[in-house]
C-alpha positions in Angstrom: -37.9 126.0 45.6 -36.7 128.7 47.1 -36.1 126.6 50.7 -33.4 125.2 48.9 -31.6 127.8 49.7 -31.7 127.3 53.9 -28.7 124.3 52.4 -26.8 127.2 51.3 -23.2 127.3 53.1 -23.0 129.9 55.6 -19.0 129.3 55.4 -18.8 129.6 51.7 -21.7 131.1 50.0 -22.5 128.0 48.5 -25.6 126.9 46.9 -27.6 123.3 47.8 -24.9 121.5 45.8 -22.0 123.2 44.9 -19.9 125.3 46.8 -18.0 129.0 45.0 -14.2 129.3 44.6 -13.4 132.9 44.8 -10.9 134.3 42.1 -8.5 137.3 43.0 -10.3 139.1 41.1 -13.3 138.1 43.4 -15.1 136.0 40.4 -16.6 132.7 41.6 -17.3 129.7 39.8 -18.8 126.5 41.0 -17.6 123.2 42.4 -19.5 120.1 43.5 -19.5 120.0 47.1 -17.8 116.4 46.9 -14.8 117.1 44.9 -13.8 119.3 47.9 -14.3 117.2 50.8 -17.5 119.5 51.8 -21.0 117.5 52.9 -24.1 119.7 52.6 -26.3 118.8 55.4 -30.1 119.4 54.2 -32.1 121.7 56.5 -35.4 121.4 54.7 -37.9 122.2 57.2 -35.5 123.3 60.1 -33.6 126.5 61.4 -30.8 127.4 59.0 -28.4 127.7 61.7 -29.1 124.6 63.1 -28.0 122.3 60.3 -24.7 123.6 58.8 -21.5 122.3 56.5 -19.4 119.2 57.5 -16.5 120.7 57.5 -13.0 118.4 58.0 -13.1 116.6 61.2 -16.0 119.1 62.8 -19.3 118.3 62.4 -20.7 121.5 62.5 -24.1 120.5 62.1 -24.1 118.8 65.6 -21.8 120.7 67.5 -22.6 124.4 66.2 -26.1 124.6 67.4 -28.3 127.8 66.7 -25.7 130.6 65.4 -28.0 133.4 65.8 -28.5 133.9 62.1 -32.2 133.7 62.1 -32.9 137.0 63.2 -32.9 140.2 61.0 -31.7 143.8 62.8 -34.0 146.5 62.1 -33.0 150.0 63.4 -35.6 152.0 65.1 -34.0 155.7 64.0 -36.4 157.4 65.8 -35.9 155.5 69.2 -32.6 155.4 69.4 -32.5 151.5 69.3 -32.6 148.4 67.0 -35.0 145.4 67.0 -33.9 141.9 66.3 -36.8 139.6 64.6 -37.0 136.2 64.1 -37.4 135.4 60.2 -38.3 132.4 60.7 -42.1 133.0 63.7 -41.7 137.1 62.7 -41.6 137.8 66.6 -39.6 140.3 68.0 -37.1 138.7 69.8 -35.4 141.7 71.6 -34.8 145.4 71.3 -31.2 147.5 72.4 -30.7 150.6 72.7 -27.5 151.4 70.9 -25.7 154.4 72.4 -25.2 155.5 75.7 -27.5 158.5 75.6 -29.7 156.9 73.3 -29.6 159.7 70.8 -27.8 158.1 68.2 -30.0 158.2 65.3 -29.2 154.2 64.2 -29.5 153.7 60.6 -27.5 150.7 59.1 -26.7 147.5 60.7 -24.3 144.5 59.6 -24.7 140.9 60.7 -21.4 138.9 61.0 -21.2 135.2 59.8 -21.7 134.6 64.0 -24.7 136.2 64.0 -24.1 139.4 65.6 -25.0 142.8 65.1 -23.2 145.7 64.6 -25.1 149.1 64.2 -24.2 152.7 63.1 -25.3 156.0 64.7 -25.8 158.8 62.3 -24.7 161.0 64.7 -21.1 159.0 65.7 -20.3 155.7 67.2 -20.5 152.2 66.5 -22.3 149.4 68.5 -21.9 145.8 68.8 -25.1 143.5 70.4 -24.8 139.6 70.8 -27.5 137.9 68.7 -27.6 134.8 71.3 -27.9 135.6 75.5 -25.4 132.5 76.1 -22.6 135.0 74.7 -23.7 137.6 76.9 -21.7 138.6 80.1 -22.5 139.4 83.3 -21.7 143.6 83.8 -24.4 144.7 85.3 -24.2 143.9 89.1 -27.4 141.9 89.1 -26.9 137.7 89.0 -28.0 136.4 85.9 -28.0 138.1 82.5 -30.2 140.8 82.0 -31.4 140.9 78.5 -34.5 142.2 76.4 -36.7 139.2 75.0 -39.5 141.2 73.3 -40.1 145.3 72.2 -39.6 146.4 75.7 -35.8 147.5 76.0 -33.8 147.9 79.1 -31.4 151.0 79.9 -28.1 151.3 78.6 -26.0 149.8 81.3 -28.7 147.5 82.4 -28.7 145.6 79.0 -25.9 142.7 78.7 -25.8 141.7 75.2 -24.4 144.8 74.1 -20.6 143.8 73.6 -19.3 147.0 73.3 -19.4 150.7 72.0 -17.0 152.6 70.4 -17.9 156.4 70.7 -16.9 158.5 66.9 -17.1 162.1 67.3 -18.6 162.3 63.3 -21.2 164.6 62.1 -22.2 161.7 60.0 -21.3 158.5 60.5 -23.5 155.8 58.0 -22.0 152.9 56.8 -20.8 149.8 58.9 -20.0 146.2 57.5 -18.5 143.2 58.5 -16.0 141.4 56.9 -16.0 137.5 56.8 -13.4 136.1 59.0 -11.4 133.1 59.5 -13.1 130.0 60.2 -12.2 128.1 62.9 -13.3 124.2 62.0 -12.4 123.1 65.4 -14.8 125.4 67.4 -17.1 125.6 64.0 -16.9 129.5 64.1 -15.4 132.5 62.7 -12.7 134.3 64.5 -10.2 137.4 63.4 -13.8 139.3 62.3 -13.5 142.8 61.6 -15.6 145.8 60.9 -15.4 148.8 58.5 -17.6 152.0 58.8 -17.0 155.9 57.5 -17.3 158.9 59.3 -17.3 162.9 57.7 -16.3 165.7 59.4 -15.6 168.0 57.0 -17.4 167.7 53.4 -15.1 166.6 50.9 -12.8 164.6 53.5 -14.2 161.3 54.8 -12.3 159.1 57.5 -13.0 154.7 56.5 -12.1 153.1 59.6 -11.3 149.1 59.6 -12.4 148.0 63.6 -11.3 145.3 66.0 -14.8 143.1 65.9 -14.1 141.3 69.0 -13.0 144.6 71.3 -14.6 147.6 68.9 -10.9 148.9 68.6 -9.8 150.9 65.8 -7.2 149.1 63.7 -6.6 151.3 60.5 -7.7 154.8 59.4 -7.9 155.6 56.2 -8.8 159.6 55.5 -9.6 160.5 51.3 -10.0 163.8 50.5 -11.7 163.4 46.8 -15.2 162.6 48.2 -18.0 164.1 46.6 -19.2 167.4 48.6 -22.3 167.3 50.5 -23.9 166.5 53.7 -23.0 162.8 54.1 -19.4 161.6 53.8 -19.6 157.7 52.7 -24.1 157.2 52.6 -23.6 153.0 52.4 -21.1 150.1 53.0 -20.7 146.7 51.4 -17.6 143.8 51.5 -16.4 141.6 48.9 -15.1 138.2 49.0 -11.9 139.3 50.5 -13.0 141.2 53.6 -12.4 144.9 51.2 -15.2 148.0 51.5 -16.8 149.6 49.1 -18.6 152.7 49.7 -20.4 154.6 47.7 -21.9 158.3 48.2 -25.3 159.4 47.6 -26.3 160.9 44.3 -24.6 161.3 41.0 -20.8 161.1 43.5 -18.2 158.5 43.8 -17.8 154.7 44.8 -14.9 154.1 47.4 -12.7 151.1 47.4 -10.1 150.3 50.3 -8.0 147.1 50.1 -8.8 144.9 53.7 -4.6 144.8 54.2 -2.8 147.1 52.1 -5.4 150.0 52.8 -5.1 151.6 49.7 -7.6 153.7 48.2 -9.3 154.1 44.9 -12.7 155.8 43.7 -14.7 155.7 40.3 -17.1 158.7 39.3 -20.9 157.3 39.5 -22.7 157.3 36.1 -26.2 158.1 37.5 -27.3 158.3 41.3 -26.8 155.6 43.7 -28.0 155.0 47.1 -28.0 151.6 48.5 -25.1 149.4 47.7 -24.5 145.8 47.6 -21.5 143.4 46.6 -23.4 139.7 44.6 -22.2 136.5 44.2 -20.2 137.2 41.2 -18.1 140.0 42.6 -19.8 142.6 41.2 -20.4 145.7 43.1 -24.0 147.2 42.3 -25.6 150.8 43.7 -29.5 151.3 43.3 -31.4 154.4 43.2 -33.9 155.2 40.2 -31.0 152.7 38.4 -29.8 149.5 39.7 -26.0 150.3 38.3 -23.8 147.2 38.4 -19.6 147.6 38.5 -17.5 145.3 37.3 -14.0 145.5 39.7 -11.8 143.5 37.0 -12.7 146.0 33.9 -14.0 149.2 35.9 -17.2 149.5 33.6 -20.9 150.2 34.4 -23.5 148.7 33.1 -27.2 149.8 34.4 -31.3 149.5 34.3 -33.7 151.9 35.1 -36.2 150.2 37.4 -37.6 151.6 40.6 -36.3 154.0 42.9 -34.1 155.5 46.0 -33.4 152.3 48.3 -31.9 149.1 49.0 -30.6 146.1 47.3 -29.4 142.9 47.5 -29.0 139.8 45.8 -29.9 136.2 46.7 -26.7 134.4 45.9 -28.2 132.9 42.7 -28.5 135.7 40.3 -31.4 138.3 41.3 -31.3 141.2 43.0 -34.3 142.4 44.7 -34.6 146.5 44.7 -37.1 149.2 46.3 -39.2 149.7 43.8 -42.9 152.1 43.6 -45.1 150.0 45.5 -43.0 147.1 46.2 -40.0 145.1 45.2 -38.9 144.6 41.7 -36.3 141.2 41.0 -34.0 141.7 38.1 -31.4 139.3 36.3 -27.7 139.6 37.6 -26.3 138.5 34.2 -28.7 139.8 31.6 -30.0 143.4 33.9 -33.6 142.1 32.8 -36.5 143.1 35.1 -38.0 139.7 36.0 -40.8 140.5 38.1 -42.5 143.1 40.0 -44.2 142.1 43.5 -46.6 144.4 45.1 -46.5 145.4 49.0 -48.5 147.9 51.2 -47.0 150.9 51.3 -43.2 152.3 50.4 -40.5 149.9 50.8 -36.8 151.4 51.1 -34.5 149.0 52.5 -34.2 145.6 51.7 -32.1 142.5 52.7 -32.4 138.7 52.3 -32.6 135.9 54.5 -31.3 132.2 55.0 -34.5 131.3 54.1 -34.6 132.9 50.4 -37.2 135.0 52.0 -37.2 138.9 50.7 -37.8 141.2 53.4 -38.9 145.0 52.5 -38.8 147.7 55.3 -40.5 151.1 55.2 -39.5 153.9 56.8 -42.7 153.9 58.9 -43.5 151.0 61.8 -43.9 147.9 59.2 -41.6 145.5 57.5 -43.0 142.9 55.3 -41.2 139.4 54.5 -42.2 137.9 50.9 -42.2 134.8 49.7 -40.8 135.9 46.0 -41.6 132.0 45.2 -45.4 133.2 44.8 -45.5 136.6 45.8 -47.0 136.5 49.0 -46.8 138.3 52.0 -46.6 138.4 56.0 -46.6 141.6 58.0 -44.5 142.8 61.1 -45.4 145.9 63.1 -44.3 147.9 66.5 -41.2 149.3 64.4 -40.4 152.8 65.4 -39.2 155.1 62.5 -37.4 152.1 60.8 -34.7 152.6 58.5 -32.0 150.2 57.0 -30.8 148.9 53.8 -28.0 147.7 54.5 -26.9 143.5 55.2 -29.2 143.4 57.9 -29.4 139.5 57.8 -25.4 138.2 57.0 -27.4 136.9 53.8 -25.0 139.0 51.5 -21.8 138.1 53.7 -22.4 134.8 52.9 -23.1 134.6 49.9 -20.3 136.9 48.0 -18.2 134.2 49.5 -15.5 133.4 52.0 -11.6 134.1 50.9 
C-alpha cells in the first residue's frame, strides 16, 4: 500500500520498517528500526507530520506536532508568486509573493526537512516563506500576523511569513535546494540548514552559492568556468545524503558537483540531454529529458532509458522514479531502468515531485496540477494556478528520502 509510506522517517529516509545507513560513498543499505534504538510510529490514516520517529529520549510524535510538510510549493511564474497546497484536502492553503517587486519570474522551489520553502527567481534572488503562521513574526506594524490563508496574496511588506530575501543580481538564477541539517532530538527539529542555488552572468561562467538557511546569508561562493555555453548557467539543483549539490545544465552539457565543506568542484560531460535532475535513495544522481540517465557517483558511469520527455523526476524512496512523460507520468525501475507503467493525465505534465503520502503529483505549465494515486492510477485535480512551473523537490519528499548524514 502505498500509505505505508506516510511511516516513512522524515529524519532518515526510512521505510515503514527499516531505517537507511548512508555510506561515504552515499550508498544505503537497510537496518531494522529496532537494532538501532529507532520506534516507527504508524500514521496510517493521519497527517504525516503529525506522527513521527521516537527518537532517544524525545518523543517526537507528541511533542513535534504538525511540521508543515503537508503542503507542496507550486510557483506561479507568471504572477510573480508561489502557492502552497495541502496534499493531503488539495486546498490552497496560501499564496506569497516572492520578491520585492514581484517581478521575479519564480521557477524552482525546495522544501527543507522543517517544512519551509525556499524559492528561486529566474531573474535573481532567493526567497525563504514559513510553511506554518506560528513561526511567523510580527514586521509589519499591524498586531497580529498578517498572512495569506487561500489564493488571494497580500503585498510584499504586508506578508509575515516570508523569512527573508536575499536579492542576486543574476541574469539567470534557477536552481535552489536545501540540504538536510542536523537534527536536534531535544527540540525534535533540524537546525544548521543550508541552501545552495546557481546564478550565470556571463555564459560559460556560473557562480554555486552555499546560503545561511536561517538568515539567507551567503556562506561560500564557488565560480566554474567550464559550464556548457548557453542561456542558462546551472537549469536544476538536487542534494545528496551529505548536504553536496549537483547541478546539471540543460541539453547535451555538463553535471556539476560541489562538496558541502571542502567546496570543491567537479563536472562530468552528459551522454544525452538532461533537464530535471534528482538524487534517489541509493545515491544515484539521475537527469531526465527524452532519457531518464542515471549516474553512478562511486564509478562515474551512465546508464540510461529512453522513455518520455523534457521534465521532472523523482523517485519514491523505494525504487521508482516517476518522469514527465507524453500524456502523463511514466514509473520506471531504479535497479533494472525497466518502464513499469505508464499512467495517463489531462493535458502535459512537466514537473513532478512526491509526497509523504506516496502520492505522485504532475504539474503543467498551465493553471492545473494533478495528484495520482500511482497505487490504481487515479486522479484528483487542482486549479487557480497561474503559469505554473517547477520540477524541482517541491514537497521535501526527495530530502528525505536520499537520507540524513
Amino acid at each position: 500500500m502505498r500509505r505505508e509510506l506516510a511511516a516513512c522517517g522524515l529524519l532518515l529516509g526510512c521505510g515503514a520498517d527499516d531505517v537507511q545507513d548512508v555510506g561515504s560513498d552515499g550508498r544505503t543499505s537497510s537496518t531494522a528500526a529496532s537494532e538501532v534504538g529507532i520506534t516507527v510510529i504508524p500514521t496510517e490514516g493521519v497527517r504525516f507530520d503529525v506522527g513521527m520517529l521516537d527518537v532517544g529520549e524525545a518523543d517526537c510524535g507528541l511533542h513535534n506536532g504538525d511540521l508543515g510538510l503537508s503542503f507542496i510549493w507550486i510557483a506561479n511564474s507568471t504572477q510573480g508568486t508561489v502557492s502552497k497546497i495541502d496534499t493531503v484536502t488539495l486546498k490552497e492553503r496560501g499564496r506569497y509573493v516572492v520578491r520585492p517587486d514581484a517581478a521575479g519570474n519564480p521557477s524552482r522551489t525546495s522544501v527543507n526537512l522543517s517544512g519551509d520553502v525556499a524559492v528561486a527567481n529566474r531573474n535573481g534572488g532567493i526567497t525563504k516563506i514559513y510553511a506554518l503562521p506560528e513561526r511567523c513574526a510580527d514586521s509589519n506594524g499591524e498586531p497580529g500576523i498578517q498572512t495569506a490563508d487561500g489564493p488571494d496574496f497580500l503585498p510584499w511588506g504586508v506578508e509575515e511569513c516570508v523569512a527573508w530575501y536575499t536579492p542576486m543580481t543574476y541574469v539567470s538564477q534557477r536552481p535552489v535546494a536545501w540540504t538536510q541539517g542536523v537534527f536536534d532530538p531535544d527540540a525534535c527539529t533540524f537546525r544548521e540548514q543550508k541552501l545552495w542555488t546557481a546564478g550565470m552572468n556571463t555564459p560559460g561562467t556560473v557562480d554555486i552559492l552555499r546560503l545561511d538557511g536561517d538568515t539567507g546569508a551567503i556562506e561560500a561562493k564557488v565560480t566554474i568556468d567550464d559550464a556548457y555555453v548557453d542561456s542558462y548557467g546551472i537549469y536544476g539543483g538536487a542534494v545528496d545524503a551529505h548536504g553536496n549539490f549537483w547541478g546539471s545544465q540543460v541539453g547535451q552539457a555538463k553535471l556539476h558537483f560541489v562538496d558541502h565543506d571542502t567546496l570543491e568542484h567537479r563536472s562530468w560531460d552528459l551522454e544525452v540531454g538532461a533537464y530535471g535532475i534528482t538524487v534517489d535513495s541509493q545515491g544515484y544522481v539521475w537527469t531526465c529529458s527524452g532519457n531518464a540517465s542515471r549516474f553512478d557517483p562511486a564509478t562515474e558511469t551512465w546508464q540510461r532509458v529512453l522513455a518520455g520527455e523534457y521534465g521532472g523526476c523523482m523517485e519514491d524512496g523505494h525504487g521508482t522514479l516517476y518522469k514527465a512523460t507524453p500524456g502523463g507520468i511514466v514509473a520506471i525501475d531504479t535497479t533494472t531502468l525497466a518502464i513499469q507503467q505508464t499512467y495517463a493525465l489531462p493535458q502535459h505534465i512537466h514537473g513532478i515531485s512526491v509526497d509523504f503520502y506516496g502520492y505522485v503529483w504532475g504539474v503543467s505549465q498551465g493553471s492545473e496540477a494533478y495528484r495520482l494515486d500511482p497505487a490504481d492510477g487515479s486522479f484528483k485535480t487542482v486549479g487557480g494556478l497561474v503559469g505554473a512551473y517547477t520540477y524541482s523537490d517541491m514537497t521535501g519528499f526527495a530530502l528525505s528520502a536520499v537520507g540524513v548524514p
